[in-house]
C-alpha positions as CSV (number, residue, x, y, z in Angstrom):
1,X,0.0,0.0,0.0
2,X,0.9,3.8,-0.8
3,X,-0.1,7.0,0.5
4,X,0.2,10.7,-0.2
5,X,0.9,12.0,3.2
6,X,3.9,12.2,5.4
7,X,4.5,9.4,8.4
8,X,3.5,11.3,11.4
9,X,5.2,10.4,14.1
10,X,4.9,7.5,16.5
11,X,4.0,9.5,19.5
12,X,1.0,10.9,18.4
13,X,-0.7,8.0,18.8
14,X,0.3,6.7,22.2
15,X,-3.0,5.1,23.4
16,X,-3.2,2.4,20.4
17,X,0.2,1.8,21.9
18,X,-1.1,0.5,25.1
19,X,-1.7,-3.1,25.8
20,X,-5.9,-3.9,26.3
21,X,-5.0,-3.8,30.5
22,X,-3.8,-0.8,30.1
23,X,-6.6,1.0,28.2
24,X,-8.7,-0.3,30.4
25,X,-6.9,0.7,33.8
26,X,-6.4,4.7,31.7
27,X,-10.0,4.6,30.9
28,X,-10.6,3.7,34.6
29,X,-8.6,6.5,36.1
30,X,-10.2,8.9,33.6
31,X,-13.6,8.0,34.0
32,X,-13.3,8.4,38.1
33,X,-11.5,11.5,37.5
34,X,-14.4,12.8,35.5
35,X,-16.9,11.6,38.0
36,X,-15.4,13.8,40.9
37,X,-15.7,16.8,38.4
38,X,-19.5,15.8,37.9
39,X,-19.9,15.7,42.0
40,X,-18.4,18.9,42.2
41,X,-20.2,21.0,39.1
42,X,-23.5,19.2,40.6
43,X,-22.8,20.8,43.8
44,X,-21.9,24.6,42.1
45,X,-25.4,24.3,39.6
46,X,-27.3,23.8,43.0
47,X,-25.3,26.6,44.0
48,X,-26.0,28.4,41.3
49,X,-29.7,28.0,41.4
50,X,-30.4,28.5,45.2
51,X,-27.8,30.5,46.8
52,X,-26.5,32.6,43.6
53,X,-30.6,33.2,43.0
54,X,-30.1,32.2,38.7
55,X,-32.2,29.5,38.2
56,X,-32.1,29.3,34.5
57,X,-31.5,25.8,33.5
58,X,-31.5,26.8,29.3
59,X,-29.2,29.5,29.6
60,X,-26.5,27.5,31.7
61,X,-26.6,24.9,29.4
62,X,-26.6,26.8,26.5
63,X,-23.5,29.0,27.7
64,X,-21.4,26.0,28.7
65,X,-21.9,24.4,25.8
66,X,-20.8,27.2,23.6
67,X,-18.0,27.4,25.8
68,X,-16.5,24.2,23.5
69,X,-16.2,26.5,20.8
70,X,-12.2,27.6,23.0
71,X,-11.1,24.3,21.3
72,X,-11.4,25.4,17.8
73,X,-8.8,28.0,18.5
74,X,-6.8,24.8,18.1
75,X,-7.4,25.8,14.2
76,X,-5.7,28.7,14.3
77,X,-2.2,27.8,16.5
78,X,-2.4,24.2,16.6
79,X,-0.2,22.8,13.7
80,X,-1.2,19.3,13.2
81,X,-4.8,20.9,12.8
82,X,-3.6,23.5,10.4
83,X,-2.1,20.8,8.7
84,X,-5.2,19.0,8.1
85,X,-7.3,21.7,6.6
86,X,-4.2,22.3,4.1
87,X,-3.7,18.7,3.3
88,X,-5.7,17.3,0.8
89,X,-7.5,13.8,1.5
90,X,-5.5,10.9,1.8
91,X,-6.1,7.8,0.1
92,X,-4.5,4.3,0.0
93,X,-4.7,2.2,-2.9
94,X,-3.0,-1.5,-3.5
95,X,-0.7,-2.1,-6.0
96,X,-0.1,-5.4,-8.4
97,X,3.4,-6.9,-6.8
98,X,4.5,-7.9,-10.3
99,X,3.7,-4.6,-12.2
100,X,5.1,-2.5,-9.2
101,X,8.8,-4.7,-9.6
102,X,8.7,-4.2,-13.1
103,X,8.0,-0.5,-13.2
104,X,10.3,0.0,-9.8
105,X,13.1,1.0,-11.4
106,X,11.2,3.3,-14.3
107,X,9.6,5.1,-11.5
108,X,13.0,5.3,-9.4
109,X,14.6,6.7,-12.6
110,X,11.4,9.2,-13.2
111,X,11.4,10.5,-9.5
112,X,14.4,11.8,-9.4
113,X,15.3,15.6,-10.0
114,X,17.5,16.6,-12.6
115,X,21.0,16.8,-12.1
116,X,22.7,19.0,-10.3
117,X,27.1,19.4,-10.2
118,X,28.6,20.0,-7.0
119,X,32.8,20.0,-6.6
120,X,34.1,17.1,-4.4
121,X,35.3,17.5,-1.6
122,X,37.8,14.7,0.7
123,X,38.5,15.2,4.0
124,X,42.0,14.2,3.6
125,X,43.0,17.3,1.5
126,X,44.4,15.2,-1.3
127,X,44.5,15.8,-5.0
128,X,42.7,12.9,-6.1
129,X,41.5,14.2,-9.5
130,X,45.2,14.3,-10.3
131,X,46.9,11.3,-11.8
132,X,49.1,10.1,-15.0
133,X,47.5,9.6,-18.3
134,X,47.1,6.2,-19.4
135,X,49.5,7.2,-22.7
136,X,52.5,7.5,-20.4
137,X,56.1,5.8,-21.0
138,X,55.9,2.4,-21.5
139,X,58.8,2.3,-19.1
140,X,57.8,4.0,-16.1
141,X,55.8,1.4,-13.7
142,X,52.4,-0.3,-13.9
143,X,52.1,0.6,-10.0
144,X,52.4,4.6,-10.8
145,X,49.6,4.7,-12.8
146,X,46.7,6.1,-11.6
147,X,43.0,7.1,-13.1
148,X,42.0,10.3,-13.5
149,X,38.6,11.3,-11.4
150,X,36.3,14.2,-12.0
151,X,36.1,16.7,-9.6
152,X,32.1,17.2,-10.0
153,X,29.6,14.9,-8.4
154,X,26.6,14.4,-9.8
155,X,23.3,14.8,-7.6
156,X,19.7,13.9,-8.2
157,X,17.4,14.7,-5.5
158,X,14.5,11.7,-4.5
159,X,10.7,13.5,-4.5
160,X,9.3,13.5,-0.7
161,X,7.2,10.4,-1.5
162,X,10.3,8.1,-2.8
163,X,12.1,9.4,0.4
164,X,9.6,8.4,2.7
165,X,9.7,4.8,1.2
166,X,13.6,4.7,1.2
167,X,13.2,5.3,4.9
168,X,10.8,3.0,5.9
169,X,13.4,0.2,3.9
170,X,16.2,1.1,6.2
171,X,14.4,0.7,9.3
172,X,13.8,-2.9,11.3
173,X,11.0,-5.1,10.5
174,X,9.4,-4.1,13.7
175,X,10.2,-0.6,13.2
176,X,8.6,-0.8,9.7
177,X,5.5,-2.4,10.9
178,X,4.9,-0.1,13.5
179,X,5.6,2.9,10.9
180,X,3.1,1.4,8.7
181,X,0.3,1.1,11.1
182,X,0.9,4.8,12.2
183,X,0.5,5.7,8.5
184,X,-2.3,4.1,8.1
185,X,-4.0,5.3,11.0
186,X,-3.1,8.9,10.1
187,X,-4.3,8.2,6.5
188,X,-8.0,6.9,8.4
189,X,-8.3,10.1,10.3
190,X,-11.3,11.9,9.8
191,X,-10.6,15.4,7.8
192,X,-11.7,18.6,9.1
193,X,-15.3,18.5,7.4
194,X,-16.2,15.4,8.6
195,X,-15.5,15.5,12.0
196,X,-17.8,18.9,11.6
197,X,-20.6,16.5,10.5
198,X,-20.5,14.3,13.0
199,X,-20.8,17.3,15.3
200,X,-23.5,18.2,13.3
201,X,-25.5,14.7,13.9
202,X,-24.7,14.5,18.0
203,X,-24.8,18.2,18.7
204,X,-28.8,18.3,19.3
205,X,-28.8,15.0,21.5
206,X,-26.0,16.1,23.6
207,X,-27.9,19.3,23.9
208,X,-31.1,17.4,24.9
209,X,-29.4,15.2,27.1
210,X,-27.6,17.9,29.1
211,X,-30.4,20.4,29.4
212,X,-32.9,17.9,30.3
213,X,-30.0,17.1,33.4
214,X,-30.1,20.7,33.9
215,X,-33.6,21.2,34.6
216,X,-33.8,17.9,37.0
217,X,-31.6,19.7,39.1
218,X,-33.5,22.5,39.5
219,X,-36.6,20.3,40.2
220,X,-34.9,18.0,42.8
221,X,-31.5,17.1,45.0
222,X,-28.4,16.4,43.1
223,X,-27.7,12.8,44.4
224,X,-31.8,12.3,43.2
225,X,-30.7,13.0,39.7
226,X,-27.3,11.5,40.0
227,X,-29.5,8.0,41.1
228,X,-32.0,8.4,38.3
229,X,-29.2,9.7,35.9
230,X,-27.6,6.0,36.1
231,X,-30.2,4.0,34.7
232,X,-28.5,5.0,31.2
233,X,-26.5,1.6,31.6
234,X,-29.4,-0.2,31.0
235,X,-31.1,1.5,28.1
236,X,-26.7,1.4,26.9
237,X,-26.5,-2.4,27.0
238,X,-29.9,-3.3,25.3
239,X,-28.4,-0.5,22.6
240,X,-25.1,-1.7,22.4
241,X,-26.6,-5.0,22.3
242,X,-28.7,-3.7,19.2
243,X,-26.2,-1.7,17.2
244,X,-22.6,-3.0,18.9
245,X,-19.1,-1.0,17.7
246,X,-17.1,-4.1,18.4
247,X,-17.2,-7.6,20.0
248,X,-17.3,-6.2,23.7
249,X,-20.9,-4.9,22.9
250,X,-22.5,-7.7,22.8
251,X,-25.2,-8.6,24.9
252,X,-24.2,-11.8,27.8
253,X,-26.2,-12.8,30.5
254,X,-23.1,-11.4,32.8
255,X,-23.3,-7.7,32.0
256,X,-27.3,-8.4,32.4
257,X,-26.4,-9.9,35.9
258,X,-24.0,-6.8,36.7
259,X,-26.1,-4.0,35.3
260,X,-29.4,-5.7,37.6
261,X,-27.2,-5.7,40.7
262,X,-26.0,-1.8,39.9
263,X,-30.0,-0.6,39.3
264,X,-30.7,-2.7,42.4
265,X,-28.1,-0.7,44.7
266,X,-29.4,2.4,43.0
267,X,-33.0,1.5,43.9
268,X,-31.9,0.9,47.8
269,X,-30.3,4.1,47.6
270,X,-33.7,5.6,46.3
271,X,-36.3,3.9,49.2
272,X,-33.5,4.9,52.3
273,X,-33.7,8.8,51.3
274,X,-37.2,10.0,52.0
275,X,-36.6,13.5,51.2
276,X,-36.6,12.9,47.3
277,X,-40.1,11.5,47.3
278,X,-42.2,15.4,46.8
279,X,-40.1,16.1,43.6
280,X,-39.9,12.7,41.8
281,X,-42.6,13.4,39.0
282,X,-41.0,16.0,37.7
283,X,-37.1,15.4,38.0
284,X,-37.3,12.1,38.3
285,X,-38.9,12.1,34.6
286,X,-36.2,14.7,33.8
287,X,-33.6,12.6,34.9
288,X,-34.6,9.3,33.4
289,X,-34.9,11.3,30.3
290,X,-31.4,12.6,30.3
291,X,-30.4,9.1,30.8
292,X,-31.9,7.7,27.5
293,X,-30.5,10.9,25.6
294,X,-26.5,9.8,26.9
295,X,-27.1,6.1,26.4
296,X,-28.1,7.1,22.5
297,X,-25.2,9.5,22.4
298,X,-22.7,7.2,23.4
299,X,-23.4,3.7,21.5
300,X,-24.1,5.3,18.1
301,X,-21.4,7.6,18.9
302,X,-19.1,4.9,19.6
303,X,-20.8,3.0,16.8
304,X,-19.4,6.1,14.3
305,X,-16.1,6.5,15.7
306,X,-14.8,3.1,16.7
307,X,-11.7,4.4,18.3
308,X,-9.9,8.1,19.4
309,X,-7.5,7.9,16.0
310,X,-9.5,8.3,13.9
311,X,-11.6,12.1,14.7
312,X,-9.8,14.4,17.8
313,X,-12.0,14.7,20.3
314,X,-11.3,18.3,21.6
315,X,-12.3,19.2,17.4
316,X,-15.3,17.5,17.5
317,X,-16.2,19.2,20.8
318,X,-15.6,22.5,19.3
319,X,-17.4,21.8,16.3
320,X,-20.6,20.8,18.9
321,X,-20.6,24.0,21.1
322,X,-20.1,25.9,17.5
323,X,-23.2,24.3,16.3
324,X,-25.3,24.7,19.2
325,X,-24.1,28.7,19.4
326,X,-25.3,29.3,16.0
327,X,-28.7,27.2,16.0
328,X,-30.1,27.2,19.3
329,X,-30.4,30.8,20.2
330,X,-33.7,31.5,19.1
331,X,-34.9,29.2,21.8
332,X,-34.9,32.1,24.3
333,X,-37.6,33.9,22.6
334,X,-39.5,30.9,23.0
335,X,-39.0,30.1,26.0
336,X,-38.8,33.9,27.3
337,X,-42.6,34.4,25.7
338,X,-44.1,31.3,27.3
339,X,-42.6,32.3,30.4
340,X,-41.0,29.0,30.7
341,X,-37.5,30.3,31.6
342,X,-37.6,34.1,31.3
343,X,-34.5,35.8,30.2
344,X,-32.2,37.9,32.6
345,X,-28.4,38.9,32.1
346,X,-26.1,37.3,35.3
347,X,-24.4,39.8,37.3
348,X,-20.6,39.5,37.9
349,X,-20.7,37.0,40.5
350,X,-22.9,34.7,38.5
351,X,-20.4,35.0,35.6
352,X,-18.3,34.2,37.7
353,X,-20.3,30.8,38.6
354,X,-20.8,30.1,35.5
355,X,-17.7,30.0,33.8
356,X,-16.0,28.2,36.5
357,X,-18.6,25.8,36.1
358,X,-18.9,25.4,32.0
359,X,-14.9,25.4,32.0
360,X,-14.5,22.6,34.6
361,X,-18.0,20.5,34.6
362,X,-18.2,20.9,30.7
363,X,-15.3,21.8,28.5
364,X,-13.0,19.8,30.4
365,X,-15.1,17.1,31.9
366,X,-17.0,16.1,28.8
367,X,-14.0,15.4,26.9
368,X,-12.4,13.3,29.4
369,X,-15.8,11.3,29.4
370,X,-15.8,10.6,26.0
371,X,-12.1,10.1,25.6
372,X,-12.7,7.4,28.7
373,X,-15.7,5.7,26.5
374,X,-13.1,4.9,23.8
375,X,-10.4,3.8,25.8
376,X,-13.3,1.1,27.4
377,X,-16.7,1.4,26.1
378,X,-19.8,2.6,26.1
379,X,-21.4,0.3,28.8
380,X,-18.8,0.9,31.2
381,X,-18.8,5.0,30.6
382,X,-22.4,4.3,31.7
383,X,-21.9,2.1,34.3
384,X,-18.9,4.9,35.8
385,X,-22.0,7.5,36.5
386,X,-23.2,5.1,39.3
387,X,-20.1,5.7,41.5
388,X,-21.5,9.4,40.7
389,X,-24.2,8.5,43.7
390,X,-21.7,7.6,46.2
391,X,-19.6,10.3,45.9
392,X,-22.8,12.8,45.7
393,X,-23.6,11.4,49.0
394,X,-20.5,11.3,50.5
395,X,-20.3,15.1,49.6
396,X,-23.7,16.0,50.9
397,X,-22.1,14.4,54.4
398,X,-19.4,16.7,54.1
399,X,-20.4,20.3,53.2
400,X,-23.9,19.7,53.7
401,X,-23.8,17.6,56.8
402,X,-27.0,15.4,55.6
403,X,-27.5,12.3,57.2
404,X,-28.4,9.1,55.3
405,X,-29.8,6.0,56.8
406,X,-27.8,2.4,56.7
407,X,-29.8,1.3,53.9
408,X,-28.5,4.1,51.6
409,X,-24.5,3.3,52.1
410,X,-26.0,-0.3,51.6
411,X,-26.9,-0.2,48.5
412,X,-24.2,1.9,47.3
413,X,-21.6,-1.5,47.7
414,X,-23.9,-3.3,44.2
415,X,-22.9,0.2,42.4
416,X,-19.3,0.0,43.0
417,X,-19.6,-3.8,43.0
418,X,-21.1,-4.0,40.0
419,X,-18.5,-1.4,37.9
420,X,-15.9,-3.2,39.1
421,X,-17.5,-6.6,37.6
422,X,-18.3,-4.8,34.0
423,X,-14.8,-3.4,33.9
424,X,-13.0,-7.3,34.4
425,X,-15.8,-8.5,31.8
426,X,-14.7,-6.0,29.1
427,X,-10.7,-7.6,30.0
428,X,-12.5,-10.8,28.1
429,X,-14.7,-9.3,25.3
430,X,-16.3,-13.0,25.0
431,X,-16.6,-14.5,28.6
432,X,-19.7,-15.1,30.4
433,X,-19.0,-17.0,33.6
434,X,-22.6,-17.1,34.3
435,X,-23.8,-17.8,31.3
436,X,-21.5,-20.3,30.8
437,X,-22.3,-21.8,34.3
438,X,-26.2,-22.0,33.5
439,X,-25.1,-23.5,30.5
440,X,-23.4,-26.2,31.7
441,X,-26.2,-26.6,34.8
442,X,-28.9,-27.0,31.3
443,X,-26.4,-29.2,30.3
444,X,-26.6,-32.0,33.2
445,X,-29.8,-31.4,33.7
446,X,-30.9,-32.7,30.4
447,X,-28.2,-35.4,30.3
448,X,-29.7,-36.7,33.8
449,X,-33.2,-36.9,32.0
450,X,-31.7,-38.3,28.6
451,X,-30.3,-40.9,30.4
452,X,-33.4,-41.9,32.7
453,X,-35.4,-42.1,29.3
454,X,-32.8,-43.9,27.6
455,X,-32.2,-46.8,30.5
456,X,-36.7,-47.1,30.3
457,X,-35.9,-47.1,26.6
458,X,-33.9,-50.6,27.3
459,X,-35.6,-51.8,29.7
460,X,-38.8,-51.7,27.6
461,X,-37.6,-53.9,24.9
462,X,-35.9,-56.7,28.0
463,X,-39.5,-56.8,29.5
464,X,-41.0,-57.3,25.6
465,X,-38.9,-60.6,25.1
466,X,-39.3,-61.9,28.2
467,X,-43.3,-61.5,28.0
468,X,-42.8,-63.0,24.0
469,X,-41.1,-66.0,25.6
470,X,-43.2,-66.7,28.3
471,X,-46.1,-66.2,25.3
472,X,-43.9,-69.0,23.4
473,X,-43.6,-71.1,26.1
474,X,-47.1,-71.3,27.5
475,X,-48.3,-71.7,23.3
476,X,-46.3,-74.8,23.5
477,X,-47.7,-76.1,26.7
478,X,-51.0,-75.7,24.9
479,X,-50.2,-77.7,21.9
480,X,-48.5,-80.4,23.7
């Protein structure tokens, strides 16, 4: 294979140099990084809507989300993405082995520049383009002859494309393998339009999903919407079951196991705190809403983009809060005339909020998220919410002093249990201990029954000849 583009360099892509551990145990770290972040901008939106009196769920999520538009400055003085917009597509094609030795040395020849003189120069200092003619004396000695050299080399320079090939032949076979996959993966990353389309697709279900997050929090406690916000791994398996990305998506009776013992943890945490139970309807809805909108944006994400090489997530964040800027604004008429959410400009010190929370809970956070659901997957991005609930609580304890009931620590051991459990599943994209063990238990279970019928099977055909014999035998008493 040939391509028209230059061999980036091998550190650019240091995640696909990882082992599949140590993805995992990167992805782990990043996704409970970005799950702190999440307990702590939940905390400042609360803040933000009770204490800083700016209650204005649309606007928040409107101005943090435009906030991703800071990455595409990444156009302007990053290189590598300057670099894509100038360079034009890359294609590989695959070339006939015979034809490509018999026209090697054609194309060689036809490469080359034309030629250039330059005077030699030795490092000795000797005259070696000085010497005795060849019509000499016959007498003098064969040993003092010498050949006359020129004292001009000839140089042909090799195009970029020749010279990147002549490279690649001088290095090691391992060297040259792991060159050619970098190539190749530079060659399969998404240009700069494309990654704006993709933006395009996800920007108004990211939207969704986060607003509709927004507006639970103003309708109810944090760790409430944090709870409800975790069902997304349930509605993410059946999709990743329905449209998988890879082998890991597939739907075993394990993950089912796990993600059951994670909703079941989530539900003791909902019946221990009382407190939650005047707001439900609303954020509750809200919540399990926002869950459904993040499970879609994940798998069919993921199911896009099947790994981080290919499209740079920071771009494709930028090209999302870009889209969102320029399409969603007249929403605020809307929603300022139906006095849904009226409009009002924040003073200073909710700037001040606001920013701190769109830079950190948003710009920074989201990213990480998503970066973590490629270096895992989908399910277990989902799954990493739950520990969400946990450290919501454990927060509340701290700077809220609230106090929980037993029940409510209780069930937060399935959450953690069961993220932990998902996490070693996706180690071994194909095992299912429990299905496996069911399968075996089927197994016996029908062999035990196959093998009663079978022994009444032989026992049938024993009690038949013994019955025709004694028929024989009492037919020839008869006749005698």
């Amino acid at each position: 294979m040939t391509a028209n583009s230059e061999l980036l360099p091998l550190q650019k892509f240091p995640t696909r140099m990882l082992s599949k551990s140590q993805r995992l145990f990167l992805g782990f770290l990043v996704l409970l990084l970005v799950d702190i972040i999440w307990v702590a901008s939940s905390e400042i939106t609360k803040f933000i809507y009770k204490n800083a009196d700016y209650e204005k769920p649309f606007f928040s999520t409107y101005l943090k989300t435009s906030m991703f538009t800071i990455y595409l400055l990444g156009l302007c003085f990053w290189p590598q993405w300057r670099a894509q917009l100038e360079r034009p597509p890359v294609s590989y094609q695959l070339l006939d082995p015979v034809a490509d030795e018999e026209s090697f040395y054609t194309e060689a020849t036809s490469s080359l520049s034309d030629s250039t003189f330059v005077p030699l120069k030795y490092s000795d200092g000797s005259d070696r383009g000085s010497g005795n003619d060849s019509g000499t004396d016959s007498g003098n000695d064969v040993s003092s002859r010498s050949v006359r050299f020129s004292k001009l080399a000839e140089v042909k320079q090799m195009s970029e494309e020749g010279a990147m090939e002549a490279l690649l032949a001088r290095l090691s076979y391992q060297a040259t393998l792991r060159a050619g996959e970098a190539a190749k993966r530079a060659a399969n990353r998404f240009p700069v339009h494309r990654v704006a389309k993709i933006a395009f697709i996800f920007c108004i279900l990211w939207f969704l999903a986060n607003y509709t997050y927004q507006v639970a929090l103003a309708h109810t406690e944090a760790g409430m919407v944090a709870l409800l916000s975790c069902t997304s791994s349930l509605a993410t398996l059946i999709l990743a079951a329905a449209f998988p990305s890879n082998q890991g998506d597939h739907f075993t009776l394990s993950k089912f196991v796990a993600v059951c013992m994670n909703l079941v943890g989530l539900v003791l945490v909902f019946m221990a705190d009382h407190s939650f139970e005047a707001t439900i309807p609303m954020g509750g809805l809200l919540a399990l809403l926002s869950a459904c909108f993040y499970a879609m944006y994940l798998v069919f994400l993921r199911r896009k983009v099947d790994n981080e090489d290919k499209m740079d997530i920071p771009m494709f964040f930028g090209f999302v809060g870009l889209w969102n800027l320029l399409f969603l604004w007249p929403v605020f008429f809307l929603l300022h005339y139906t006095n849904l959410e009226k409009f009002e400009w924040p003073n200073q010190r909710q700037w001040a909020y606001l920013l701190l929370n769109g830079i950190i809970g948003t710009v920074i956070s989201e990213a990480l998220w998503l970066w973590g659901c490629f270096l895992t997957s989908s399910l277990i991005a989902s799954v990493a919410m739950s520990l969400t609930v946990p450290m919501t609580m454990f927060a509340d304890v701290v700077f809220k002093h609230v106090h929980y009931s037993f029940i409510l620590y209780l069930g937060a051991i399935p959450v953690c249990f069961a993220f932990l459990a998902i996490l070693l599943l996706a180690h071994w994209e194909n095992w299912d201990p429990l299905g496996e063990c069911l399968r075996r238990l089927c197994s016996r279970v029908f062999c035990c029954r196959a093998g009663h019928s079978h022994n009444r099977a032989i026992r049938v055909p024993d009690s038949e000849s013994e019955q025709q014999a004694l028929i024989g035998i009492n037919d020839g008493d008869h006749e005698a």
